[in-house]
C-alpha positions in Angstrom: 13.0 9.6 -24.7 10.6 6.6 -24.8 11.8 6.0 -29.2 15.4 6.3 -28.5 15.4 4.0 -25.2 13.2 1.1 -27.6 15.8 1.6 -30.2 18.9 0.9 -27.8 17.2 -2.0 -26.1 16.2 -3.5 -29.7 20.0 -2.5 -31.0 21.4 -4.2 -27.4 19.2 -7.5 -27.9 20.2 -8.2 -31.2 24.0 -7.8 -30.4 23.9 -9.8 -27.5 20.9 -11.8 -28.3 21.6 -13.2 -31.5 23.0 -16.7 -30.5 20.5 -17.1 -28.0 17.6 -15.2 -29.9 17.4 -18.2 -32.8 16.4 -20.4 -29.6 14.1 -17.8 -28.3 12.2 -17.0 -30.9 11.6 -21.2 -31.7 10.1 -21.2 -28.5 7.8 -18.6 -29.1 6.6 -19.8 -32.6 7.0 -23.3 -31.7 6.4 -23.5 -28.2 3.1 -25.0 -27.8 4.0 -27.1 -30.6 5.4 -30.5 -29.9 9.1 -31.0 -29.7 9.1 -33.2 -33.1 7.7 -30.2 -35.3 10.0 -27.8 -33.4 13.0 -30.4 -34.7 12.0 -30.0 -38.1 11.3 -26.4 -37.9 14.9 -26.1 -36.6 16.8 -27.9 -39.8 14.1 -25.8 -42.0 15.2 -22.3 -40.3 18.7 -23.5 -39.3 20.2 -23.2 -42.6 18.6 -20.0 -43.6 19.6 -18.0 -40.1 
């Protein structure tokens, strides 16, 4: 039960998530870094996702 609820929550958050999962997951990598690298990481990463 507990493998095929983790697969419909992963399958669920990137449907939903996508859009809002770029921002979340610069805020994990980036978060403790200051707001000018996260800038920069965002044109790097922007292009590619």
């Amino acid at each position: 039960m507990s493998e095929i609820f983790v697969l419909i929550l992963v399958g669920v958050l990137f449907y939903f998530g996508y859009p809002i999962g770029k921002r979340l997951w610069f805020r994990l990598l980036y978060g403790f870094n200051p707001a000018k690298k996260r800038k920069e990481a965002q044109k790097k990463f922007g292009e590619k996702l």
